[in-house]
MDAnalysis code that builds the backbone (N, CA, C; Angstrom):
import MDAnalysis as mda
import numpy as np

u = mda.Universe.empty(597, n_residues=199, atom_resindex=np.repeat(np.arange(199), 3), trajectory=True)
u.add_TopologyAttr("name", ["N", "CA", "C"] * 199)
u.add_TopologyAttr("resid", np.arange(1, 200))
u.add_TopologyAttr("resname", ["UNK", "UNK", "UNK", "UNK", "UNK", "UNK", "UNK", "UNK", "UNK", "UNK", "UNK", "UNK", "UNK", "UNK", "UNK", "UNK", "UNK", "UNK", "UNK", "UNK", "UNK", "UNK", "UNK", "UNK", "UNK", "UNK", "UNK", "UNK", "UNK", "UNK", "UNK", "UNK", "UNK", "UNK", "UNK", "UNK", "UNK", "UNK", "UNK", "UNK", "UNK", "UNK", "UNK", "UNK", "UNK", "UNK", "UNK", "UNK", "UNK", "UNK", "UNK", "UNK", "UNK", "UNK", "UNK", "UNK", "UNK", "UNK", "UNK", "UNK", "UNK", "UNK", "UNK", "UNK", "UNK", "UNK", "UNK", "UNK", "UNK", "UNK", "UNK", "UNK", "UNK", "UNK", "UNK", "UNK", "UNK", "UNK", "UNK", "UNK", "UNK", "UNK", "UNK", "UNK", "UNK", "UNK", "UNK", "UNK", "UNK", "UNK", "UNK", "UNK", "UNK", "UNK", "UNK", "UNK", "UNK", "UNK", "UNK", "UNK", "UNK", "UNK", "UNK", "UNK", "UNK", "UNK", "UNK", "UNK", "UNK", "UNK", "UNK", "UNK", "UNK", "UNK", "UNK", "UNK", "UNK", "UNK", "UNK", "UNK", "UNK", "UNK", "UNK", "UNK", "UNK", "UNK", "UNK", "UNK", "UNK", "UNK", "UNK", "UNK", "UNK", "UNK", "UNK", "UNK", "UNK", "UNK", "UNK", "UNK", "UNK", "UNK", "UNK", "UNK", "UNK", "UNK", "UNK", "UNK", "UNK", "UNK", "UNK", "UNK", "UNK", "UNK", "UNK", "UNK", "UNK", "UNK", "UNK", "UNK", "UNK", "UNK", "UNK", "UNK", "UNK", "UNK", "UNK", "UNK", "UNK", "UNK", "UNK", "UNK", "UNK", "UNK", "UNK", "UNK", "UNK", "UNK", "UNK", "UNK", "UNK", "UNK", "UNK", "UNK", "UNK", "UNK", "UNK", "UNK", "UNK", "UNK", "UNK", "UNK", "UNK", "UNK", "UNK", "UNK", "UNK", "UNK", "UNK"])
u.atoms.positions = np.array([
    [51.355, -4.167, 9.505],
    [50.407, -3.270, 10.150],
    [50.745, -3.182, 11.631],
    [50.861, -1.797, 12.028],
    [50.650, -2.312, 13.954],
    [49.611, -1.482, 14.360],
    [49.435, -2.490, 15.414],
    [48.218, -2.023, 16.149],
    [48.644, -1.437, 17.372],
    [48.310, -0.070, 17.639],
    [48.283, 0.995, 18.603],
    [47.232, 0.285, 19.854],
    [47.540, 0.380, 21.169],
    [46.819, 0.501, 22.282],
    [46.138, 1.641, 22.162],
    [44.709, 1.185, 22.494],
    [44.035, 2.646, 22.623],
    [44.105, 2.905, 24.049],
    [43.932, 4.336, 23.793],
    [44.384, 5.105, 25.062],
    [43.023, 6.323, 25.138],
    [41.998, 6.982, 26.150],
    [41.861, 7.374, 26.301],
    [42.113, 9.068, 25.614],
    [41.655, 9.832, 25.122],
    [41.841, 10.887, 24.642],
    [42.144, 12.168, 25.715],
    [43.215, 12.484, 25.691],
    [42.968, 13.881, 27.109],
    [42.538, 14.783, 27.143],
    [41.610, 15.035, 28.256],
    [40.580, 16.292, 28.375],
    [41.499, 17.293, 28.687],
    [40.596, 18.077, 28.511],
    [41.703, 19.528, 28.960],
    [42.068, 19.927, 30.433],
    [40.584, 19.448, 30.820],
    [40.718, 19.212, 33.015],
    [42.557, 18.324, 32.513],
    [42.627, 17.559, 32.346],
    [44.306, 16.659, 32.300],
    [44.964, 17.625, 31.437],
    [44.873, 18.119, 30.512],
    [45.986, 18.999, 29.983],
    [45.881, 20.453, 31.323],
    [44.948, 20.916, 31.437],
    [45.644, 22.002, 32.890],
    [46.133, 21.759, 33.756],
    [44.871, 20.298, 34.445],
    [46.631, 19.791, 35.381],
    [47.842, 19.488, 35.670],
    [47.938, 19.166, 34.397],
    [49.835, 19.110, 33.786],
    [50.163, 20.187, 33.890],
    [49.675, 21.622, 33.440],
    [50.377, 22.683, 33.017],
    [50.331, 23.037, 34.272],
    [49.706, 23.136, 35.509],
    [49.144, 23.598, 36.730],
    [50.870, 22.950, 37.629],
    [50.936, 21.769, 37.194],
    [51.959, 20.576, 38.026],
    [53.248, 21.129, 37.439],
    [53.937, 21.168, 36.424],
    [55.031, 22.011, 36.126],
    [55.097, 23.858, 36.507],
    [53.912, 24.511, 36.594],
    [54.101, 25.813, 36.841],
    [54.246, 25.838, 38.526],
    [53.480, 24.795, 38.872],
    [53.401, 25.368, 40.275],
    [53.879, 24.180, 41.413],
    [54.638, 23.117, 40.913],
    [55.089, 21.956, 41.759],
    [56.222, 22.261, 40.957],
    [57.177, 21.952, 39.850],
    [58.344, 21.928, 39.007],
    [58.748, 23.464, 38.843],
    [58.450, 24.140, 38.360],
    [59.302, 25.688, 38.299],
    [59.496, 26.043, 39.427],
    [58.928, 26.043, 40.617],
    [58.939, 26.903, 41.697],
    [59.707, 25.891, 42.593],
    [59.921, 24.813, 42.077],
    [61.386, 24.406, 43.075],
    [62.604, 24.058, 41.992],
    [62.694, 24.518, 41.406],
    [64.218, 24.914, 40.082],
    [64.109, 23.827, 39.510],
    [63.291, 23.217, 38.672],
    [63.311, 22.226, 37.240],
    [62.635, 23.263, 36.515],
    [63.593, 23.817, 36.049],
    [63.386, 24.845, 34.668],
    [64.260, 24.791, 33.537],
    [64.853, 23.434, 33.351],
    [65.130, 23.206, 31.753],
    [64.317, 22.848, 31.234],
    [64.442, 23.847, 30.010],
    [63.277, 23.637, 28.979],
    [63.138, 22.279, 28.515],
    [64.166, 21.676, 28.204],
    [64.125, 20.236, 27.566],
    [63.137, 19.626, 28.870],
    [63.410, 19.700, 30.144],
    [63.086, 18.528, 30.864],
    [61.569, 19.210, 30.816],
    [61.499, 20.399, 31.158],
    [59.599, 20.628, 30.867],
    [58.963, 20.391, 30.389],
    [59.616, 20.283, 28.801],
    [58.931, 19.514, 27.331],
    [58.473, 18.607, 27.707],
    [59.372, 17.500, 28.503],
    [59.296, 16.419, 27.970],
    [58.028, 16.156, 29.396],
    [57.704, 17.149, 30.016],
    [56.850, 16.558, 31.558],
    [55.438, 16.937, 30.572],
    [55.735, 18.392, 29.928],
    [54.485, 18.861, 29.092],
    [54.443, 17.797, 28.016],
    [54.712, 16.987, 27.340],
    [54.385, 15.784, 26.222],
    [53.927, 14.612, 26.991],
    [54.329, 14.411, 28.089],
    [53.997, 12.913, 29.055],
    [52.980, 12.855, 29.676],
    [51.977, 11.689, 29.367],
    [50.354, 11.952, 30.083],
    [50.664, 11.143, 31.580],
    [50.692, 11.699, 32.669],
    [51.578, 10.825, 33.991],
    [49.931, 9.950, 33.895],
    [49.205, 10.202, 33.861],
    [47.873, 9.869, 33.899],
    [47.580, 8.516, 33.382],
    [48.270, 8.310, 31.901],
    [48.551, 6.857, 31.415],
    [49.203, 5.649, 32.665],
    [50.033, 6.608, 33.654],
    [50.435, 5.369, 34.807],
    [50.187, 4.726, 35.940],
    [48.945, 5.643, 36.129],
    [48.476, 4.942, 37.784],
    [47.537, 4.329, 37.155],
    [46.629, 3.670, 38.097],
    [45.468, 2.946, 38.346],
    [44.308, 3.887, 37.740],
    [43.205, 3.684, 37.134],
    [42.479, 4.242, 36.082],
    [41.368, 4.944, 37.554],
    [41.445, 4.267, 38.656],
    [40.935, 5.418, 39.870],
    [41.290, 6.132, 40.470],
    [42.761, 6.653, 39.843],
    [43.293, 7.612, 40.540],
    [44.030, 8.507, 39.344],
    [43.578, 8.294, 38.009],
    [44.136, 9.172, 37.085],
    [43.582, 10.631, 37.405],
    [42.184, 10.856, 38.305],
    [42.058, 12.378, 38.617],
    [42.670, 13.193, 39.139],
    [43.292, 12.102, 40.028],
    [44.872, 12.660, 40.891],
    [46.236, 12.686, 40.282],
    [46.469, 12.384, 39.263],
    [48.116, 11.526, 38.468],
    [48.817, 13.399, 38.918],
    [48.336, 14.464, 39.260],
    [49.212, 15.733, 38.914],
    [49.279, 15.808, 40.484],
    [48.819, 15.217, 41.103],
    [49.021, 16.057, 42.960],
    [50.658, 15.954, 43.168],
    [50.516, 16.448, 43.821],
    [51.889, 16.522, 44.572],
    [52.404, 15.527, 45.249],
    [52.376, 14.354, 44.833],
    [52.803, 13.742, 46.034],
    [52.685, 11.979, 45.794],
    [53.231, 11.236, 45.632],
    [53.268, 9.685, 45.432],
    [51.868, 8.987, 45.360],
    [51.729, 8.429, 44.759],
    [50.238, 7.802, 44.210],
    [50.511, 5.837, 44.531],
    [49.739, 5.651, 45.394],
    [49.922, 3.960, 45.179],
    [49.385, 3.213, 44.193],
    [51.030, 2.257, 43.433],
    [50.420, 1.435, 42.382],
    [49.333, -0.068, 42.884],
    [49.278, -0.930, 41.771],
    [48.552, -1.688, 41.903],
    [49.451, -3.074, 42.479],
    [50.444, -2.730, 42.415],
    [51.427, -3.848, 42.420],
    [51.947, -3.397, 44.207],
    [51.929, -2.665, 44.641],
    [52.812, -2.872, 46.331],
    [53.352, -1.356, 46.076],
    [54.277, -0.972, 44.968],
    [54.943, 0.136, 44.841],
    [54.129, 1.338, 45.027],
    [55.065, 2.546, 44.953],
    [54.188, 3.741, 44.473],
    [55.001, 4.487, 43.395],
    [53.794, 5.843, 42.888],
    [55.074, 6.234, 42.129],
    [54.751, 7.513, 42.339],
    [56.151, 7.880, 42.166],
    [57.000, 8.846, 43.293],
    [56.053, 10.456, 42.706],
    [56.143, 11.216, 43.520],
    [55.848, 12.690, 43.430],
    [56.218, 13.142, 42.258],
    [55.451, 13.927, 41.087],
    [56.448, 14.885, 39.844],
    [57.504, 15.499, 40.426],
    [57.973, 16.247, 41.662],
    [58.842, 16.779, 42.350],
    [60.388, 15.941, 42.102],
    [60.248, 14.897, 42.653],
    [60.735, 13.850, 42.392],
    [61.769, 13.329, 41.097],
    [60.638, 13.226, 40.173],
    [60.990, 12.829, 38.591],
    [61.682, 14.284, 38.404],
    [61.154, 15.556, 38.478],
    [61.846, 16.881, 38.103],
    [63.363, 16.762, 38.553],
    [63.121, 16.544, 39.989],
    [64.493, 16.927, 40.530],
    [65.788, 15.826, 39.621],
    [65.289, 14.573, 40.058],
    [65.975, 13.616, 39.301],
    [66.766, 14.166, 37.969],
    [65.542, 14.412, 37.255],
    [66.055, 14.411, 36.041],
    [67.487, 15.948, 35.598],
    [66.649, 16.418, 36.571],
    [67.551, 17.916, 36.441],
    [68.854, 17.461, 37.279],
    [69.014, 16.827, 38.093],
    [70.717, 16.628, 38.462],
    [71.110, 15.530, 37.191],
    [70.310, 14.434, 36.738],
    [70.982, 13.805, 35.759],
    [71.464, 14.377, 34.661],
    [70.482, 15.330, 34.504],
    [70.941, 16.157, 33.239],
    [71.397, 14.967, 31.905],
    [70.380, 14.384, 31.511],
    [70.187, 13.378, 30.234],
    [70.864, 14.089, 29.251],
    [71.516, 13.863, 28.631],
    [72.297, 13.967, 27.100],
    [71.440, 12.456, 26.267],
    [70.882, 13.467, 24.918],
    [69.561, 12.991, 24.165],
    [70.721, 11.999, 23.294],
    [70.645, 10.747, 23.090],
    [71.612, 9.400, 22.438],
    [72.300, 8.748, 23.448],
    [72.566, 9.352, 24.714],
    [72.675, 8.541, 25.688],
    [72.155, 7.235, 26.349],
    [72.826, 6.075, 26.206],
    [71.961, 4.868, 27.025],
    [71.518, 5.262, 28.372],
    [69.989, 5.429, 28.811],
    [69.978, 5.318, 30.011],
    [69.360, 3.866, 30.582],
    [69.942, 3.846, 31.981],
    [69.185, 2.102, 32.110],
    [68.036, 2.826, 33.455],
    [66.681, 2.756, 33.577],
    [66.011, 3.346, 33.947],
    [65.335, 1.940, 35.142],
    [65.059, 1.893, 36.544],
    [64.619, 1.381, 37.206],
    [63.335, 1.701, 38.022],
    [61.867, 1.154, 37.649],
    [61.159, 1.785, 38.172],
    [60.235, 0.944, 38.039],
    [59.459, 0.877, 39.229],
    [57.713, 0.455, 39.498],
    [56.604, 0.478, 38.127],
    [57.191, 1.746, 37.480],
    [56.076, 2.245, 36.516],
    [56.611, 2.614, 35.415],
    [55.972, 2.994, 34.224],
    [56.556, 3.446, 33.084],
    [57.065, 5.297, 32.862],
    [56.467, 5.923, 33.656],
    [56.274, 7.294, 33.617],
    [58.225, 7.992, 33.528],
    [58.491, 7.854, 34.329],
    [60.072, 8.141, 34.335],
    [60.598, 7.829, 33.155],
    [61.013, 6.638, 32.592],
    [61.019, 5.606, 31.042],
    [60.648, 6.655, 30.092],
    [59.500, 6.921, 29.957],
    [58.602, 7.621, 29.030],
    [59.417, 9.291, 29.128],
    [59.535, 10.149, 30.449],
    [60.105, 11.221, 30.303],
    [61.492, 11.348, 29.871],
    [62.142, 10.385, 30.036],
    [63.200, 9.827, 29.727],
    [63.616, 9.916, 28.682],
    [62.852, 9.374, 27.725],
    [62.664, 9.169, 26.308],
    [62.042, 10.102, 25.446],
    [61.509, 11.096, 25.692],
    [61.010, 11.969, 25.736],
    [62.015, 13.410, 25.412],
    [63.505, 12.690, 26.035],
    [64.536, 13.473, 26.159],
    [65.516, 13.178, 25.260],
    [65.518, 12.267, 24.132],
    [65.746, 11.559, 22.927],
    [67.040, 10.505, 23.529],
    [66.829, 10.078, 24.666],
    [67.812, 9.276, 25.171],
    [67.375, 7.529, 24.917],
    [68.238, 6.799, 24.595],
    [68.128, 5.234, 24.424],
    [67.450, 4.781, 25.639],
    [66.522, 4.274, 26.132],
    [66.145, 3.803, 27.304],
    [66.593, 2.249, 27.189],
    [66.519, 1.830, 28.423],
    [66.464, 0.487, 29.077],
    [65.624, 0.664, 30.090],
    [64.574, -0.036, 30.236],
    [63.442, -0.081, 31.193],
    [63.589, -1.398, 32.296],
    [63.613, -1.506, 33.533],
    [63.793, -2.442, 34.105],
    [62.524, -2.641, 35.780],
    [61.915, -3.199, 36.072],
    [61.210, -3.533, 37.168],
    [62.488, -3.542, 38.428],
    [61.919, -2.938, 39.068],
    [63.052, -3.311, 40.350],
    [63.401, -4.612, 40.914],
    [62.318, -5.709, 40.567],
    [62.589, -6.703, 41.215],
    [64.302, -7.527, 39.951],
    [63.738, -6.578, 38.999],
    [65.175, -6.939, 37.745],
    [66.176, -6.063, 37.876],
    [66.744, -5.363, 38.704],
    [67.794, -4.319, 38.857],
    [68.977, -5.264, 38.623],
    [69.107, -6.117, 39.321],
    [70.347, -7.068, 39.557],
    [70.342, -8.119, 38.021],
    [69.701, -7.906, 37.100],
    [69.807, -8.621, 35.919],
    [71.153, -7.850, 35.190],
    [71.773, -9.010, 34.835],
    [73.129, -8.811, 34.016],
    [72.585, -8.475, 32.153],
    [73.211, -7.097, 31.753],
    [72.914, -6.949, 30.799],
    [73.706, -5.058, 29.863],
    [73.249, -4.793, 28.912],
    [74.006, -4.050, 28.421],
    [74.373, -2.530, 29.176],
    [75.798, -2.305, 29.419],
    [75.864, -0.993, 30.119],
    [75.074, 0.519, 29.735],
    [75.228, 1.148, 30.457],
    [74.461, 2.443, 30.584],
    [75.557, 3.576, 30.978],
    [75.270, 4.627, 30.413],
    [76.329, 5.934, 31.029],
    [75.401, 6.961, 31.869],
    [74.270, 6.110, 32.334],
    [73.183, 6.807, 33.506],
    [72.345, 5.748, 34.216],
    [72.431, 5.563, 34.954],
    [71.118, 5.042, 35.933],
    [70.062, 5.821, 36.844],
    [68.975, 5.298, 36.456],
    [68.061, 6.343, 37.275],
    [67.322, 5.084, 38.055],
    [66.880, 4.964, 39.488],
    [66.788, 4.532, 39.834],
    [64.991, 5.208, 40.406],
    [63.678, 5.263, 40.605],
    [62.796, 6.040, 40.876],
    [62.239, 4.924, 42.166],
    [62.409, 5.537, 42.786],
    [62.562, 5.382, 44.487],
    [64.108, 5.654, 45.127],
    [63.346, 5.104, 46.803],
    [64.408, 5.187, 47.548],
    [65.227, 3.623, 48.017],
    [66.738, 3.651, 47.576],
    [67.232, 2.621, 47.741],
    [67.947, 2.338, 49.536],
    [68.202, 1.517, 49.682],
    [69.486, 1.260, 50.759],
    [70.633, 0.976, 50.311],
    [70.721, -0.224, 49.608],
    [71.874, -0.521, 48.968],
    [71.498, -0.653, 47.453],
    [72.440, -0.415, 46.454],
    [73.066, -0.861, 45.276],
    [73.231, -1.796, 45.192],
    [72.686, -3.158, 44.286],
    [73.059, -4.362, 44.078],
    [74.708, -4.212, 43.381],
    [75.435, -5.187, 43.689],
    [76.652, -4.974, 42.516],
    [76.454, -5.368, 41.675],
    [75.607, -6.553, 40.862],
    [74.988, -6.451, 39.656],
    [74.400, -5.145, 38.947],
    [73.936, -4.481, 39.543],
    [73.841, -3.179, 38.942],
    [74.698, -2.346, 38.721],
    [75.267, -2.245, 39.972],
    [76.719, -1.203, 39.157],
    [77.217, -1.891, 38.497],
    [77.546, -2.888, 38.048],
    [78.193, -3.143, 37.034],
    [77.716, -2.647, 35.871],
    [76.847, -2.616, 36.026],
    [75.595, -1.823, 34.452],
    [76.197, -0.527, 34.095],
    [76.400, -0.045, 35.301],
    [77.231, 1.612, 34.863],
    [78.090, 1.605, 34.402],
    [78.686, 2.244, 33.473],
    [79.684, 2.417, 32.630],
    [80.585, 3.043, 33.602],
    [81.910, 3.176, 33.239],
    [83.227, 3.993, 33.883],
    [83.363, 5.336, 33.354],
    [82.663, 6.639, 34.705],
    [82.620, 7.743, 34.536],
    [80.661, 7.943, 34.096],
    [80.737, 6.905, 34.057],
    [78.946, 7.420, 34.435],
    [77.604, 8.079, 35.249],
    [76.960, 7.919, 35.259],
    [76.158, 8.361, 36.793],
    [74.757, 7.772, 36.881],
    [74.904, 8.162, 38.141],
    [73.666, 7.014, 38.572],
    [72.854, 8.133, 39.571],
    [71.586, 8.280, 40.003],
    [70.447, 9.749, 40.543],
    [69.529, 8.501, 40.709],
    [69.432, 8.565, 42.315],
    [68.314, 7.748, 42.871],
    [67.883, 8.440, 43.995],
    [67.017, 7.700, 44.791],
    [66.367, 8.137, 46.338],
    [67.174, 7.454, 47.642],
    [67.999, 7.779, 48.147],
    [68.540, 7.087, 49.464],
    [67.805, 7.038, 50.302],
    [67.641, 6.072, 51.534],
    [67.079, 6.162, 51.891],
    [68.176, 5.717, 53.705],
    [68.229, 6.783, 54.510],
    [69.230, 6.166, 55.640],
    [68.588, 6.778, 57.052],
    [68.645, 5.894, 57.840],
    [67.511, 5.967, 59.370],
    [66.186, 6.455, 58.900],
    [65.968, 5.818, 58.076],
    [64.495, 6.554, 57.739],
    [64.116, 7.659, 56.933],
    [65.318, 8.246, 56.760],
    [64.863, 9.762, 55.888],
    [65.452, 9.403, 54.607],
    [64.858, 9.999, 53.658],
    [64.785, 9.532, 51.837],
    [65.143, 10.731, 51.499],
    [66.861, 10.563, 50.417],
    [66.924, 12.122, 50.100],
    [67.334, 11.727, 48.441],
    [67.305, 12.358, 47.662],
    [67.976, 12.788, 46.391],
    [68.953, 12.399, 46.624],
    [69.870, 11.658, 45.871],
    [71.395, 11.382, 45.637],
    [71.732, 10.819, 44.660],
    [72.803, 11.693, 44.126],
    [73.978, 11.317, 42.758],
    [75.187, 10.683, 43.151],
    [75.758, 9.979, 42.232],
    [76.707, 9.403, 41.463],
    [77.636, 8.936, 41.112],
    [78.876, 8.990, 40.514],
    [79.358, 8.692, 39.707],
    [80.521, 8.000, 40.213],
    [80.831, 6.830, 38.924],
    [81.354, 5.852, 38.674],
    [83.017, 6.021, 38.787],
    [83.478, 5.820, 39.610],
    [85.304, 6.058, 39.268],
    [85.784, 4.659, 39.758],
    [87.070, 4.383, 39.071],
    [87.526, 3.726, 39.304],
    [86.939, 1.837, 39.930],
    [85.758, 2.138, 39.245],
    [84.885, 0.413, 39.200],
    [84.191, 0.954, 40.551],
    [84.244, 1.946, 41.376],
    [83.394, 2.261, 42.453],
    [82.383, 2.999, 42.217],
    [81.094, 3.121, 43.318],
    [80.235, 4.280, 43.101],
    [80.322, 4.672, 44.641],
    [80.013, 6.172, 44.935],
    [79.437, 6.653, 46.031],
    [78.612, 7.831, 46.121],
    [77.689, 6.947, 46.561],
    [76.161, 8.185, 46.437],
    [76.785, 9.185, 47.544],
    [76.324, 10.930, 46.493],
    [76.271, 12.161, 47.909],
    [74.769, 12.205, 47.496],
    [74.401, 12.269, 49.074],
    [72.573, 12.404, 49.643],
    [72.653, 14.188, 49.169],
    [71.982, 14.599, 48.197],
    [71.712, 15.892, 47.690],
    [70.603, 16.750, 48.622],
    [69.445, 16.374, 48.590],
    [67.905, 17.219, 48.779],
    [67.369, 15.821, 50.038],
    [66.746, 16.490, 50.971],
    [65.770, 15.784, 51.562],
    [64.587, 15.688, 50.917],
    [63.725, 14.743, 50.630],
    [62.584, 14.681, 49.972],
    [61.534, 13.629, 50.299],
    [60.615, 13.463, 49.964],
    [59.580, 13.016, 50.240],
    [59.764, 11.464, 49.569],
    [60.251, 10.043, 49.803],
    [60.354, 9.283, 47.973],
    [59.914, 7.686, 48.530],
    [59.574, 7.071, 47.751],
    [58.776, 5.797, 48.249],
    [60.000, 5.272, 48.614],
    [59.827, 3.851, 48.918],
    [61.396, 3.452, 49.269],
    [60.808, 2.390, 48.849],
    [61.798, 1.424, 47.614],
    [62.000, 0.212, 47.059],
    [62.549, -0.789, 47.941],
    [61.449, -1.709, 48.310],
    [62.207, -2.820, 49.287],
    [63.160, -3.665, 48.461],
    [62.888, -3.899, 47.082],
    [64.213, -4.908, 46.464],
    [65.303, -4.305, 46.744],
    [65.055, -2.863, 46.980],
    [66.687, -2.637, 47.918],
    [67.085, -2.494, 48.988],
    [66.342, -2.493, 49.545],
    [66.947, -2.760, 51.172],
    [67.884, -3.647, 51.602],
    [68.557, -3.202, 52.568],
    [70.291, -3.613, 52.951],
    [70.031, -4.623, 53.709],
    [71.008, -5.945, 53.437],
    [70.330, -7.025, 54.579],
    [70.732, -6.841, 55.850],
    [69.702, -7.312, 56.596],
    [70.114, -7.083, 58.221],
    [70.760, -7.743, 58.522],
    [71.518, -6.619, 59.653],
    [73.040, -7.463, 60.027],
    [72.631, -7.732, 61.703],
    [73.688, -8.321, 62.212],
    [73.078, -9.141, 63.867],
    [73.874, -7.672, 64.498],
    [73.339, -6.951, 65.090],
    [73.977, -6.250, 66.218],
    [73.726, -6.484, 67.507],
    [74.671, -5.942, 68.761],
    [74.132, -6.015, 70.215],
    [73.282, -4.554, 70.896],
])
């Protein structure tokens, strides 16, 4: 037998705000694959924040978790997902504060691996995608190692302060992020670059 978590039933106030958050935050800045819409229209973001701020789960704009993190803008997850461009049987290894990304993810018929950021640097089975949901400084090399050769990796950079969109890919046992979009994106302290002594 298994037993299901109960979950709240969704009102329709939460089903328009979804539809409200893809028509008018996601289409109107170019996340218009159908697959990735599906999968924002099937995902209750609402299941992931704090149960006092599920009235808000569709705003525009990063929601603080309960734990220190936040999680990031739908803008965000859209853009992401649309430069990753998920291929559905694909391992992805997914890094994030929250479950919501994971869930759209999967959503996209792709293998997930779910990981807490404070576990990025855990040694374990490769991936031919990393999504990372925030903004990093550095890449652990325990993690790239996670990436497969010719893979890709779509996170939040984060350099003098400004947090942008940036992709990828794996050559030759290297990675080097190009900063894509300026954007709005929390920034993950488990990644921050250690400080170095300057004059």
């Amino acid at each position: 037998m298994t037993i299901l978590e109960e979950r709240p039933l969704e009102t329709s106030g939460e089903l328009a705000a979804r539809r409200a958050m893809i028509d008018s935050q996601l289409r109107v800045s170019g996340v218009n694959d159908p697959a990735i819409l599906a999968a924002f229209a099937a995902t209750a973001r609402e299941d992931f924040v704090p149960a006092a701020l599920r009235a808000n789960a569709y705003i525009d704009r990063a929601l603080p978790l309960e734990d220190g993190h936040s999680l990031p803008a739908p803008l965000f997850s859209g853009r992401m997902l649309t430069e990753a461009a998920p291929i559905a049987g694909e391992t992805v290894l997914v890094i994030s504060p929250a479950g919501y990304l994971a869930a759209l993810v999967s959503a996209l018929g792709c293998n997930v691996i779910s990981l807490a950021p404070a576990d990025a640097a855990k040694k374990g089975a490769a991936a031919s995608l990393i999504l990372i949901d925030g903004a990093v400084e550095e890449l652990p090399a325990a993690l790239c190692a996670r990436l497969a050769e010719g893979g890709r990796i779509v996170t939040g950079l984060t350099e003098r302060g400004v947090t942008r969109l940036a992709a990828g890919t794996k050559v030759g046992g290297e990675i080097s992020l190009l900063p894509l979009a300026e954007m709005g994106i929390p920034v993950l302290a488990e990644f921050a670059a250690p400080r170095r002594w300057s004059f």
